[in-house]
N, C-alpha and C positions, 0 to 999 in steps of 0.2 A: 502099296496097293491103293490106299486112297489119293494120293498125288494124280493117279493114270488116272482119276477119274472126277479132278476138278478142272472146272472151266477156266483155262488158262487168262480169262478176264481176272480169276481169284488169284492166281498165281504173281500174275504180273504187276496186280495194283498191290501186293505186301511188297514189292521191291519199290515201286514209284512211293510208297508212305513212308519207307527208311528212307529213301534218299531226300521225302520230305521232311526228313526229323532232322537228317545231319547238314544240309542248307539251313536249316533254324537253329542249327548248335544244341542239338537236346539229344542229350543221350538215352540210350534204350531200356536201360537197366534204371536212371535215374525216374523215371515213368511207370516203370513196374510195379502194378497194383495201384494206380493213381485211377481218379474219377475221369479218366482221357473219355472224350465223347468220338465216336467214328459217325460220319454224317456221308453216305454214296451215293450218286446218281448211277441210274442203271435203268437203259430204255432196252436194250436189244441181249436175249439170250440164246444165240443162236446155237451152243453148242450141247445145249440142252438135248437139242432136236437132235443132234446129230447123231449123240450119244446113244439113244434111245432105239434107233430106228430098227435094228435086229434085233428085235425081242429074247431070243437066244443067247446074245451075247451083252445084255443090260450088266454096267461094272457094278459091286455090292454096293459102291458110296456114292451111288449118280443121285440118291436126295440130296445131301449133304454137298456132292461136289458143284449141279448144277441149280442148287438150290438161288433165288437174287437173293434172298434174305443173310445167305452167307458171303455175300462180296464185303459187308460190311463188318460180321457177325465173326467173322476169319483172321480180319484186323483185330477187333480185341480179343479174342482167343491167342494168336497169336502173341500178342503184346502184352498179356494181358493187362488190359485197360480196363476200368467197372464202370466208364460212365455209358449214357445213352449210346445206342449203336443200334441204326438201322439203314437199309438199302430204300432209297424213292424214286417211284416210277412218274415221273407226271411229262413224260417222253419229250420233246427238245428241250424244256426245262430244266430237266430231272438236275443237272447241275448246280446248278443256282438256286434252284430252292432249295438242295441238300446246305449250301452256304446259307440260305436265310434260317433253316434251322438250326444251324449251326451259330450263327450269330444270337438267334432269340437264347440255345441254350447258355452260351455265357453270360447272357446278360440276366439270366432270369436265375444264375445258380447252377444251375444243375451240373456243371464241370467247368474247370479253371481251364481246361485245355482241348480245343475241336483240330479233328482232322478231317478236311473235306476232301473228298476223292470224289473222282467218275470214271468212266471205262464204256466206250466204245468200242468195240471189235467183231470183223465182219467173218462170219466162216460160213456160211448158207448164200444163197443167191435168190431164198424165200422172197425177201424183204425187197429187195432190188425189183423183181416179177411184180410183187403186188405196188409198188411204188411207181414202178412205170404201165400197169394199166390203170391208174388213178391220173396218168399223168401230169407226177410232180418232179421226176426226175429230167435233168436240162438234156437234150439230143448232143449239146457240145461237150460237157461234161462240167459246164461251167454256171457259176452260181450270181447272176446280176442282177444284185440287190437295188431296188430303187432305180431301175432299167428298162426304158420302156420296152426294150431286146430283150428282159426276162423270160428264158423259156423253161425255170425250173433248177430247183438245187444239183446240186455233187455229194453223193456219200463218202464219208472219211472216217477211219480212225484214229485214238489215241486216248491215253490216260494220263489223268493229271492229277496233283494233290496238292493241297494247301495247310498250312498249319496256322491257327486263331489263338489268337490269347487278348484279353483283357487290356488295353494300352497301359494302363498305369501297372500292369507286372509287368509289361513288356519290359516297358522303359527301367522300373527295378531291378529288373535280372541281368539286363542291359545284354538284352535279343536283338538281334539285327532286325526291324521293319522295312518290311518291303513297300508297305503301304497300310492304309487306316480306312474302316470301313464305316462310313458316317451314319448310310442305312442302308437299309434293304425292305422290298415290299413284296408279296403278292398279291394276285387275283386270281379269279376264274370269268371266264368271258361270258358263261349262263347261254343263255339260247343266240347264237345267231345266225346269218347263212348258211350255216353248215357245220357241222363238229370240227370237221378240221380245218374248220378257213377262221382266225382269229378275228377278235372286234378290235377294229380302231380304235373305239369309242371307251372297251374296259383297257387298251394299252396306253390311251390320255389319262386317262384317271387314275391308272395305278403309277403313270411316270407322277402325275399332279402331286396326290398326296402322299406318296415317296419324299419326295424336296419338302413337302408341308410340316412333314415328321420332323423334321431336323429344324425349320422354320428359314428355308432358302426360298426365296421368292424371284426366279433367275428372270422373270417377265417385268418387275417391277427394279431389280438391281440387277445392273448388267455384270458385276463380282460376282453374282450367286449361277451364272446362266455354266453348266460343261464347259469344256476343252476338248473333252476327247470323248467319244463315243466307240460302242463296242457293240453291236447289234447281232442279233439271230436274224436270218435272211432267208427267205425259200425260193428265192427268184422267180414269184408269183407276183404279176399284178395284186390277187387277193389276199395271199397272205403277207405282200410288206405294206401295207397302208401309209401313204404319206400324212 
């Protein structure tokens, strides 16, 4: 009975967080009762709504099933994990800053092992409506970033998850690394054109003293400058700032 009544976002990220356990070689059982942190992005609960809308026929565990606070809360119940575990809304970020917290909790203590996860998934046509009379969604359906032909993003789905650990247990346990997370930064952009149009001006500042944290100075050593970039894009003049 509670199954029929969680948001299949909850469902499908505890399968996406085992298959992130057995790509990292960590077994389920050997985790049980560990201080594992769960760290989720979650911008869109569309099946909250959905669930609801016949007053008459509301399922007993629609708190619990479509509650955000258990997209995350469901993984250590599940697992049972006892570190940190909570869902963050901070909507196209929500991802990455779930990893920046997740990064500060290792480093600060709080659990030897972070699972970051996120989950997008579209079941309303809400979101789409109020998206395209704000128009930010592209008429081709395409998203060109840094384009002077930007006419606006593409909605998608998908869930993903990651598993963190401390490099020097890594490399003890002798874990397969996929890669090494030097830092991570946030901001908030405070007042400017618009709420939802970002500042250039806090997304120079947060790349600046990002690199500063670590003490990479890619302006003054061309070693320390990227390779690869990976950007959030709305196919907006105002929201990709060059």
């Amino acid at each position: 009975r509670e199954a029929l009544a969680m948001d299949p976002q909850q469902r499908l990220l505890l399968e996406v967080v085992y298959e992130s356990l057995e790509t990292a070689g960590l077994q389920m059982e050997g985790l049980r009762g560990s201080d594992t942190a769960v760290f989720c992005g979650l911008m869109n609960t569309d099946y909250g709504n959905l669930a609801s809308c016949d007053w008459d026929a509301i399922p007993t565990y629609i708190s619990s099933g479509t509650a955000a606070s258990m997209l995350a809360n469901r993984v250590s119940f599940f697992f049972d994990w006892h570190g940190p575990s909570m869902t963050i809304d901070t909507a196209c970020s929500s991802s990455l800053v779930a990893l920046h917290q997740g990064v500060g909790a290792l480093r600060s203590g709080d659990c030897h092992l972070a699972v970051i996860a996120a989950s997008n998934l579209i079941f309303s046509p809400r979101e789409y409506i109020a998206a395209s009379k704000m128009h930010l969604l592209s008429p081709t359906g395409r998203c060109r970033m840094w384009d002077e032909n930007a006419d606006g993003y593409a909605r998608g789905e998908g869930i993903a998850a990651v598993v963190l650990k401390r490099l020097g247990e890594a490399i003890a346990d002798g874990d397969p690394i996929e890669s090494v997370i030097r830092a991570t930064g946030v901001n908030a952009d405070g007042r400017s054109m618009g709420i939802t149009m970002p500042s250039s001006m806090a997304q120079s500042q947060l790349i600046r003293s990002t690199y500063a944290s670590i003490g990479l100075s890619p302006i003054v050593r061309p070693e320390d400058r990227c390779q690869f970039f990976e950007a959030h894009g709305t196919g907006t003049q105002f929201g990709d700032p060059r």
